[in-house]
C-alpha positions as CSV (number, residue, x, y, z in Angstrom):
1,X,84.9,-87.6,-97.1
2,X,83.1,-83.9,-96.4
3,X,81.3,-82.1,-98.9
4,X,83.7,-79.0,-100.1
5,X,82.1,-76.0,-99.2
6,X,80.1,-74.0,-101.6
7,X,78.3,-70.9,-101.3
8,X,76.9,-67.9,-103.1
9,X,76.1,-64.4,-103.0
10,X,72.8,-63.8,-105.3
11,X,71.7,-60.1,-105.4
12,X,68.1,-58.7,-107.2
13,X,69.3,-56.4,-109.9
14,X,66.9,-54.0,-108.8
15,X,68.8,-50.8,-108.0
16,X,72.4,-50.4,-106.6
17,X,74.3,-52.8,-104.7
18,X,74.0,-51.7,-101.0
19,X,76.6,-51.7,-98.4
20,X,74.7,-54.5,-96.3
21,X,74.7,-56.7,-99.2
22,X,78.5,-55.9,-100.4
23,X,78.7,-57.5,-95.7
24,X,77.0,-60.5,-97.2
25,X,79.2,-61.2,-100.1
26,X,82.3,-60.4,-98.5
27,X,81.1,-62.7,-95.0
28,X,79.6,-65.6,-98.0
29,X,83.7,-65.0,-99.7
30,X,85.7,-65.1,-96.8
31,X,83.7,-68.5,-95.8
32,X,84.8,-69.7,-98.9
33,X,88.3,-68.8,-99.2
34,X,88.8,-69.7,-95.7
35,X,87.8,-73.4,-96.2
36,X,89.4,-73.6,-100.0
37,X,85.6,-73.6,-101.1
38,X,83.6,-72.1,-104.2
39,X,82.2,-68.8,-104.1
40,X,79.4,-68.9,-106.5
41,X,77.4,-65.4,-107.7
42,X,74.2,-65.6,-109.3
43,X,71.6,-63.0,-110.4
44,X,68.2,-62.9,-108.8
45,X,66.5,-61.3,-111.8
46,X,63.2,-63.3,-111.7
47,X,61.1,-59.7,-111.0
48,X,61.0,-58.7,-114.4
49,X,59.7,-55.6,-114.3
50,X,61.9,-54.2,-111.2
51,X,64.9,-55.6,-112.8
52,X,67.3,-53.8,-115.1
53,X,70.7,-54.3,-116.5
54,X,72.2,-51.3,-115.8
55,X,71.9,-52.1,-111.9
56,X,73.3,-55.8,-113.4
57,X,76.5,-54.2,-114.6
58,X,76.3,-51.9,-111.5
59,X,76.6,-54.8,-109.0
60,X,79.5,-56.9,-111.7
61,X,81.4,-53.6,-111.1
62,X,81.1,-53.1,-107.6
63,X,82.4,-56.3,-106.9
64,X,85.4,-56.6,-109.5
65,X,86.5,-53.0,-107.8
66,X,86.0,-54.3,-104.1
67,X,87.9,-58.0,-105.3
68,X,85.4,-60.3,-104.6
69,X,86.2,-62.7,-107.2
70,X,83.5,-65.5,-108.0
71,X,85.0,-69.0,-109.2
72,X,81.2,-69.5,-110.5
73,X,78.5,-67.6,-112.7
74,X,77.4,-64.7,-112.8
75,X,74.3,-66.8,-113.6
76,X,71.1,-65.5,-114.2
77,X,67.5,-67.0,-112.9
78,X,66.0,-65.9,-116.2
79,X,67.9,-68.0,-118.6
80,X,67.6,-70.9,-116.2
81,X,63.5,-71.1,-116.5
82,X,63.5,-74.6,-118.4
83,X,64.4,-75.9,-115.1
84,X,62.2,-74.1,-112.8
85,X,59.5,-75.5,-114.7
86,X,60.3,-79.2,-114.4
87,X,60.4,-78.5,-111.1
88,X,56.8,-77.3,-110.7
89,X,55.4,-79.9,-112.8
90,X,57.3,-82.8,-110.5
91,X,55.4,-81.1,-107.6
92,X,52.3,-80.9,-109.4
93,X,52.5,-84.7,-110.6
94,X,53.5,-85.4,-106.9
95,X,50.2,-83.6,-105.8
96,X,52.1,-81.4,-104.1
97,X,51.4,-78.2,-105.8
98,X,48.1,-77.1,-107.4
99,X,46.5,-74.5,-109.2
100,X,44.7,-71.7,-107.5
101,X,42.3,-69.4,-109.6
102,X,41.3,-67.0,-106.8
103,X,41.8,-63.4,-108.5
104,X,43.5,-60.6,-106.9
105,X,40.3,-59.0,-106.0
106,X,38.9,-62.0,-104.3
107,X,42.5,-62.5,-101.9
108,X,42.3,-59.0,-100.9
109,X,38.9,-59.3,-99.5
110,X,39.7,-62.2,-98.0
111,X,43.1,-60.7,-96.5
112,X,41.1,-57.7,-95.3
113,X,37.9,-60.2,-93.8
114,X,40.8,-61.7,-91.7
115,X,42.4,-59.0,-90.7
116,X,38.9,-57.4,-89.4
117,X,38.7,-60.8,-87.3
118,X,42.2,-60.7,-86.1
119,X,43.6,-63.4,-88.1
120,X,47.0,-63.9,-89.7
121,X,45.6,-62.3,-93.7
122,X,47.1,-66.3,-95.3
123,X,45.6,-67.5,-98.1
124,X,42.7,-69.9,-96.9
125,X,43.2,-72.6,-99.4
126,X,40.1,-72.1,-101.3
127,X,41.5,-74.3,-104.5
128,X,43.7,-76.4,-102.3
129,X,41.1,-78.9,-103.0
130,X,39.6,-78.1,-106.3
131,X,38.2,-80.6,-108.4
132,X,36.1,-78.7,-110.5
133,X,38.9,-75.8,-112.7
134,X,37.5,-73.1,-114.0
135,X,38.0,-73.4,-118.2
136,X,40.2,-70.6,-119.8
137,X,40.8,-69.0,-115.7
138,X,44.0,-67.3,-115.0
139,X,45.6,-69.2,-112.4
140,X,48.9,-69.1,-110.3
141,X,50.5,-72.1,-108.9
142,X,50.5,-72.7,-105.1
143,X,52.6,-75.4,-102.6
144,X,51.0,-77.6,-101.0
145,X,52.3,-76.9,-97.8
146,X,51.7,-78.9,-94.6
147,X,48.5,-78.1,-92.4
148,X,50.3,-78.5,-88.9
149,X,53.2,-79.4,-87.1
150,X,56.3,-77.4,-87.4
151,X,59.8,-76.4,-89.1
152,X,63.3,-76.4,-87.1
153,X,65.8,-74.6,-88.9
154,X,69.4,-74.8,-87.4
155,X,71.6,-71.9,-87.6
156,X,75.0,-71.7,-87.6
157,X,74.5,-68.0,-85.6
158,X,71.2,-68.5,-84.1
159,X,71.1,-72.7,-83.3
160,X,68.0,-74.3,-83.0
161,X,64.8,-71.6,-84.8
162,X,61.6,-73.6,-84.6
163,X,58.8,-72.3,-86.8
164,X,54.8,-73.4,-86.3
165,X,53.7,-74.4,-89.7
166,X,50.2,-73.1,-88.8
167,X,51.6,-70.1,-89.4
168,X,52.8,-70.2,-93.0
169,X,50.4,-70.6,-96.0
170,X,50.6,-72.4,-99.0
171,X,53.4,-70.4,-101.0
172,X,53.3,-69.1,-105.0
173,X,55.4,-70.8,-107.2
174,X,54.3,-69.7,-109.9
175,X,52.8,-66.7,-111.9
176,X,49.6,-66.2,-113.8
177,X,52.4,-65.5,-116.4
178,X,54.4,-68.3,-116.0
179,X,57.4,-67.0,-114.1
180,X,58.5,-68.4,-110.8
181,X,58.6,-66.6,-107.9
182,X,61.4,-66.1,-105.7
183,X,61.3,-68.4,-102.6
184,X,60.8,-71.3,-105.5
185,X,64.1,-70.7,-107.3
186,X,66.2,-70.1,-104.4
187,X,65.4,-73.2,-103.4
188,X,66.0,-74.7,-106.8
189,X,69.1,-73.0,-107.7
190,X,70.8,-73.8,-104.2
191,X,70.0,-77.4,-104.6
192,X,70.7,-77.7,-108.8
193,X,74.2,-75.9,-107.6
194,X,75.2,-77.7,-105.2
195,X,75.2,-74.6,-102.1
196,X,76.0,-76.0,-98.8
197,X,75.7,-72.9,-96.3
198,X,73.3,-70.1,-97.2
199,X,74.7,-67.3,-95.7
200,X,72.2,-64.3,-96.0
201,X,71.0,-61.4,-93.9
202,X,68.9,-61.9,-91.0
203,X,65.6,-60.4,-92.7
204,X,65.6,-63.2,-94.8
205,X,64.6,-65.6,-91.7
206,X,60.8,-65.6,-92.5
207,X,61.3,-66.8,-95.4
208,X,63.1,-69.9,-94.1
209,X,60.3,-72.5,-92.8
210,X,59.0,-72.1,-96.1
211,X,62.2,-72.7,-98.2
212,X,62.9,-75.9,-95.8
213,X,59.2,-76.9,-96.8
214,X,60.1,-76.8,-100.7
215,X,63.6,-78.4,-100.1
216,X,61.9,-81.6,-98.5
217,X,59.1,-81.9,-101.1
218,X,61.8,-82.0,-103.8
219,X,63.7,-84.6,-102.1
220,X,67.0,-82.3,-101.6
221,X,69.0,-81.8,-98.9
222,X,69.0,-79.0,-97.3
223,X,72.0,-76.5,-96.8
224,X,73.3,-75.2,-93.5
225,X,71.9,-71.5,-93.0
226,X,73.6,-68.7,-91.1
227,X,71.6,-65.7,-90.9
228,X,74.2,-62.7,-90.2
229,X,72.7,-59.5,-88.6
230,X,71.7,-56.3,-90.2
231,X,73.7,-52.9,-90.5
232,X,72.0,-50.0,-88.7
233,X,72.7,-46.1,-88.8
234,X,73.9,-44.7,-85.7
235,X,70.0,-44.1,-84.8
236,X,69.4,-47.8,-84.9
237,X,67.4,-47.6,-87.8
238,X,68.2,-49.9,-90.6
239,X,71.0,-48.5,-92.8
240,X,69.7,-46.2,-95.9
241,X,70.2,-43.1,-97.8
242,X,68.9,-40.8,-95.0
243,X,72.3,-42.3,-93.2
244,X,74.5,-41.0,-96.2
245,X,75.8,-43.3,-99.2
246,X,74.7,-47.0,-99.0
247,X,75.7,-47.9,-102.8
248,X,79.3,-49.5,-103.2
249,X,80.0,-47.6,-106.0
250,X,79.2,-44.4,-103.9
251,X,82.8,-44.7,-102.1
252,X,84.7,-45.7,-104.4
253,X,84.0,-42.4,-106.0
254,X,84.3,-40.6,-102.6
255,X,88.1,-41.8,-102.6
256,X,88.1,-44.8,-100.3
257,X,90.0,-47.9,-101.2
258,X,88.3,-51.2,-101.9
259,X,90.7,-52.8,-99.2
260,X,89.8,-50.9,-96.5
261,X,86.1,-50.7,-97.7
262,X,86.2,-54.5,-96.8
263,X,88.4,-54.6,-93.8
264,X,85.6,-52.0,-92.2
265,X,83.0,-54.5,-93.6
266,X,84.4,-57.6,-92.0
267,X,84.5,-55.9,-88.9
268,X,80.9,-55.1,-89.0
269,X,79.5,-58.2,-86.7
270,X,82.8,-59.9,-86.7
271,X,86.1,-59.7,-84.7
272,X,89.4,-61.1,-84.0
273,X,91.0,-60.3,-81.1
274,X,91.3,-56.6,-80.5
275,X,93.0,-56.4,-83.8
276,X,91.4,-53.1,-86.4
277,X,93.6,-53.4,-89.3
278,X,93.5,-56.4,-91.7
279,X,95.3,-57.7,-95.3
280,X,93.3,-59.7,-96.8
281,X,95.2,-62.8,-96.1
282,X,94.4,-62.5,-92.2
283,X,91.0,-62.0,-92.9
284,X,91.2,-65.2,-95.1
285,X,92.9,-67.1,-92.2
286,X,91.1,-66.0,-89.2
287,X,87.4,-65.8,-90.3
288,X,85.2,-68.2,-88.7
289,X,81.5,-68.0,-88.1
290,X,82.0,-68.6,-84.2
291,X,83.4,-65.2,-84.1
292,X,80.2,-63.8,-86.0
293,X,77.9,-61.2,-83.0
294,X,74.1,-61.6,-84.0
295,X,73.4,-58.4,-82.5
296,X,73.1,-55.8,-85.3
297,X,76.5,-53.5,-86.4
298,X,76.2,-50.3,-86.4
299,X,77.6,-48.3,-89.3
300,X,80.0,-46.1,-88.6
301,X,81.3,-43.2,-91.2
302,X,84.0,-41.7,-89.1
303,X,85.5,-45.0,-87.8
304,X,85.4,-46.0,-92.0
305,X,87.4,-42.7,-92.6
306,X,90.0,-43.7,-90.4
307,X,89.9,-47.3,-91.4
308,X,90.6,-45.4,-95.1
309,X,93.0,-43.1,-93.6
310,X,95.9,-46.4,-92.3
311,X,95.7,-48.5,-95.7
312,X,96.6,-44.4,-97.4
313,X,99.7,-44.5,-95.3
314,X,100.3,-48.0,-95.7
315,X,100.1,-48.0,-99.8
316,X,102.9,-48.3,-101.4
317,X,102.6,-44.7,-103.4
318,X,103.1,-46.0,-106.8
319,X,99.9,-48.7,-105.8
320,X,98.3,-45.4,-104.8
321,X,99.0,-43.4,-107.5
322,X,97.0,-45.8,-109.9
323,X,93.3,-45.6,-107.0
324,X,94.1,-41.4,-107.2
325,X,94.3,-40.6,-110.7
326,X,91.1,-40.8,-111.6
327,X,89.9,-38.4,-108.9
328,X,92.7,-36.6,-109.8
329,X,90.6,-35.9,-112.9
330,X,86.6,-35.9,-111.4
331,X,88.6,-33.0,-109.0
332,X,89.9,-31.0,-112.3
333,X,93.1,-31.4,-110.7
334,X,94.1,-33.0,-114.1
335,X,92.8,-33.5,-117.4
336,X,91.6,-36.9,-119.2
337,X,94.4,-36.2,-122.0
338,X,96.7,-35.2,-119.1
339,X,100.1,-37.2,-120.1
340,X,101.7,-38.2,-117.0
341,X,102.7,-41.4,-116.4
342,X,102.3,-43.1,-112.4
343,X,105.7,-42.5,-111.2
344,X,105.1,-38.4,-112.1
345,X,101.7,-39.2,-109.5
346,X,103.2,-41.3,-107.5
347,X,106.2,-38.4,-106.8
348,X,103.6,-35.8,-104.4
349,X,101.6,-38.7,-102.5
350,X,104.5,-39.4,-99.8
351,X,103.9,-36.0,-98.4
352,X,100.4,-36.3,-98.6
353,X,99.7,-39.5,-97.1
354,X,99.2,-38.6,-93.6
355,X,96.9,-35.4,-94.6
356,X,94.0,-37.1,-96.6
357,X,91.4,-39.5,-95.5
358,X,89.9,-40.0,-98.7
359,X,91.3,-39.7,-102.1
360,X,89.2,-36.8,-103.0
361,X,91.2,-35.1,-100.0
362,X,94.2,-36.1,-101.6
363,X,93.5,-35.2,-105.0
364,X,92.2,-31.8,-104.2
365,X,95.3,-31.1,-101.7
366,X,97.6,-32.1,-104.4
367,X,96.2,-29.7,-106.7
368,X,99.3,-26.7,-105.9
369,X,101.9,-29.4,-107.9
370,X,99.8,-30.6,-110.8
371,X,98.1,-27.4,-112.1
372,X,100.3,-25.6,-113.9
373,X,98.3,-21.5,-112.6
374,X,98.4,-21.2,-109.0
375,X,95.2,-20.9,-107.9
376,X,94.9,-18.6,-104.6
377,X,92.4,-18.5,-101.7
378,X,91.6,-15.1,-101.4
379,X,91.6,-14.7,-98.2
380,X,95.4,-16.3,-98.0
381,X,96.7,-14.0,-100.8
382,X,95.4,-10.5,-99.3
383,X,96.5,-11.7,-96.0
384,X,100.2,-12.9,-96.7
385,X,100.7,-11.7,-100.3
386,X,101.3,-7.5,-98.9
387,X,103.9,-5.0,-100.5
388,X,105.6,-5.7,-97.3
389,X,106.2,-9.0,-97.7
390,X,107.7,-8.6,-101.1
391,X,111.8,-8.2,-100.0
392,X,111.2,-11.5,-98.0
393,X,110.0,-13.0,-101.3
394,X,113.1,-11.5,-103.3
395,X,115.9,-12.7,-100.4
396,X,114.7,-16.3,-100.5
397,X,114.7,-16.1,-104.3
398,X,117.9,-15.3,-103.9
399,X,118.9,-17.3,-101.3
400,X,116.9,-20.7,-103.1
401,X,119.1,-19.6,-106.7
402,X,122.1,-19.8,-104.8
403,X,121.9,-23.2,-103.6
404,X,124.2,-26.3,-105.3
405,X,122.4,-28.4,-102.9
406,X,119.1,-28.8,-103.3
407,X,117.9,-30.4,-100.2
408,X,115.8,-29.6,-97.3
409,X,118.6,-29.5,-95.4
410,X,119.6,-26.8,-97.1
411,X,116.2,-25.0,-97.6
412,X,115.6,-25.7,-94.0
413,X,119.4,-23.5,-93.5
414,X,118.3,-20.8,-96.0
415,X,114.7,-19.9,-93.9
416,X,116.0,-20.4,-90.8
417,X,119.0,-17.7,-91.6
418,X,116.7,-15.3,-93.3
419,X,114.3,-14.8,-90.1
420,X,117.5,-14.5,-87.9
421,X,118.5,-11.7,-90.1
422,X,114.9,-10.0,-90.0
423,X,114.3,-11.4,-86.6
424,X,111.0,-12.5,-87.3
425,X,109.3,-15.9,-86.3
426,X,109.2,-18.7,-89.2
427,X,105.9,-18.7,-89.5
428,X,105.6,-15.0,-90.8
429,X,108.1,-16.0,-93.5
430,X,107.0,-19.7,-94.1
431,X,103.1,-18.8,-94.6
432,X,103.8,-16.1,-97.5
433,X,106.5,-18.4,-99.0
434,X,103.6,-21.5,-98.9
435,X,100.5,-19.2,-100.2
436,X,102.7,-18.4,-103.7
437,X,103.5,-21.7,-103.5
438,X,100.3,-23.4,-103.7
439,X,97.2,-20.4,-103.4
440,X,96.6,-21.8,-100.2
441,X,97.6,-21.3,-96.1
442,X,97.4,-25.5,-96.1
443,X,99.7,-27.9,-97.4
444,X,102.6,-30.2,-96.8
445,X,106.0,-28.9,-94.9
446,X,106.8,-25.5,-96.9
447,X,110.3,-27.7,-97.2
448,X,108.7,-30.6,-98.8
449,X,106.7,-28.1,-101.1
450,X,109.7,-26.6,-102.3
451,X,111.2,-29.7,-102.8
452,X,108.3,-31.1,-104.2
453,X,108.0,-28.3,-106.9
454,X,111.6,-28.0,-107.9
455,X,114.0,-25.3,-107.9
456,X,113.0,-24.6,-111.2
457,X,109.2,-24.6,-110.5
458,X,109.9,-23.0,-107.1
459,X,111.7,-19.6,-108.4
460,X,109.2,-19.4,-111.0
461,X,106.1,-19.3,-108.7
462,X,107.6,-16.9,-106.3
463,X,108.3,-14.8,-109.4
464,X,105.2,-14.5,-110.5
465,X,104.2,-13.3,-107.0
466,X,106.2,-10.4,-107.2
């Protein structure tokens, strides 16, 4: 009987969590889900002075608003040190860990002697051997690692990666302070929980010969790695701020929706088919690692907006309604206390749908309905809003309090007749009619406007032009 799969996603809480680690979550989930698996997410929050738990909250939100459910955890490495501690003392009982004494001082000099001789700067191994401590000295913890022969690592992505062990020195553990370091407690924490693929980003690599070291001197098995590419900015450079927003959190509040934040994701270094648009359950199904590139993926913020742009005209618009409100307000379009329930939001997003890429679009666009002063570009209003358009103004009042039927049908009668009449093209009736309408020479169909708004709302506006 196989082992069921189990994986985890385990970000540092050292800042925001970045768009190339939201890839390896969603990569380490869909894994999960795909094979009825666990999907375990622990926090890496042994650097305690880098860590905080602000970006700890930060990184719980971004992945409750982008769905990634975890059926484990979060756990955290710092209330887990009773075990990391065992752990060094069985290596140190085994021989296979020791304590070094050299101070910082003394390794730099030796880094920088090496470096002027054109060696690898790794530690030397001065207390590898020691059998006369220091009393009272400050001393960190190192492996024991093996003096020569070498590490293979098989990859799910990459296959066979053979590493020289001359090449690696003998590791940290442990602190001065007592704290374990980090290639210790992945190692630990995979094992103690039972991970069977690693799936992680391919900078991580390095640090894998040295890992595999530490699983086979603690007796555990170790886990299948896949190492998935990075995400680069359309210079090839490795994605950061210079490239625009690389926090989560950052696009939700720019109006894109968690859905299509991870269908864009997947599709960073992963395909199926020719196939762009996914629901989560297709991802689910056809997510495999043999369909994974290795080459890096290059981030692309236009192909994201349009990625945004299908799953806004594919929302249902009460859905939608509930992802726009609160931009609605960040925009001033409403207030906090504003009253209206999602049906009265959901009522102006059908005619927006296929006008907005983002949500902030949307919300801004939809300002003409929900602000109860129109609020005029003024460009638009001393363009359209002249003396001489005034007695087209008063005949479509007229013409709009007249109608039984309300219905663009009708509306679409009423303008058509009045230009006739004045012989004049629609557009040099419809643009006045839309800037008293909304302050603005953009919007939806003037006929969905003024259906939009009402007859009530409609009359009123045009009114108050005049």
């Amino acid at each position: 009987m196989s082992v069921p799969i189990k994986v985890r996603f385990a970000p540092s809480p050292t800042g925001f969590l970045h768009i190339g680690g939201v890839r390896t979550a969603l990569f380490n989930w869909l894994f999960a889900r795909n094979h009825g698996g666990k999907f375990i997410l622990r926090i890496e929050d042994t650097d305690l002075s880098r860590s905080t738990e602000e970006s700890i909250q930060e990184i719980l939100e971004s992945m409750r608003w982008l769905g990634l459910d975890w059926d484990e955890g979060p756990f955290r490495q710092t209330e887990r040190q009773e075990i990391y501690s065992q752990k060094v003392e069985q290596l140190l009982a085994a021989g296979k860990a020791y304590s070094c004494y050299c101070t910082p001082e003394e390794l730099d000099r030796k880094r920088s002697e090496a470096q002027k001789a054109g060696l690898k700067p790794k530690y030397d191994g001065t207390c590898r051997n020691l059998s006369d401590a220091p009393k009272g000295a400050p001393s960190v913890i190192r492996f024991k690692a093996p003096l020569e022969g070498s590490v293979v690592v098989e990859d799910l992505l990459r296959g066979q990666v053979v590493f020289d062990i001359t090449e690696l020195d003998d590791l940290i553990i442990q602190r001065t302070d007592g704290t374990p370091t980090y290639n210790f407690v992945v190692v630990v924490d995979d094992s103690e929980m039972g991970i069977t693929h690693v799936v992680r980003g391919d900078d991580h690599l390095s640090n894998t010969p040295r890992q595999c070291l530490l699983y086979d001197a603690l007796d555990y098995a170790r886990p299948q790695f896949s190492h998935i590419s990075m995400i680069l900015g359309q210079d090839k450079a490795r994605l950061s701020k210079r490239h625009g927003a690389t926090s989560a959190l950052a696009y939700r509040d720019m109006g894109y929706l968690p859905d299509a934040m991870i269908n864009y994701l997947a599709r960073l270094g992963w395909s199926h088919g020719d196939q762009e648009i996914f629901s989560r359950k297709e991802l689910i199904e056809y997510f495999s690692f043999d369909s994974v590139n290795t080459s890096a993926a290059i981030f692309d913020a236009d192909k994201l907006s349009w990625v945004n742009e299908q799953y806004i005209q594919s929302t249902p618009p009460e859905e939608l309604a509930q992802r726009l409100e609160p931009h609605l307000v960040t925009t001033g379009v409403l207030t906090k206390d504003h009253g209206l329930n999602m049906q009265e939001i959901a009522k102006v997003i059908p005619c927006l749908k296929g006008r907005a890429k983002t949500l902030i679009e949307m919300a801004e666009k939809s300002a003409f309905f929900f602000k109860k002063q129109v609020e005029f570009d003024e460009k638009a209003r001393s363009k359209f809003l002249t003396d001489e358009v005034k007695p087209l103004l008063e005949k479509v009042i007229i013409g709009l309090s007249a109608l039984d039927d309300f219905s663009s049908d009708t509306i679409e009668s009423l303008f058509k007749k009045t230009v006739e009449e004045e012989s004049l093209k629609l557009g040099k009736l419809a643009q006045p009619v839309r800037v008293a309408l909304t302050g603005t020479t953009v919007s939806p169909g003037i006929y969905d406007v003024i259906l939009l708004l009402g007859k009530e709302q409609t009359l009123k506006r045009l009114r108050d032009v005049i």
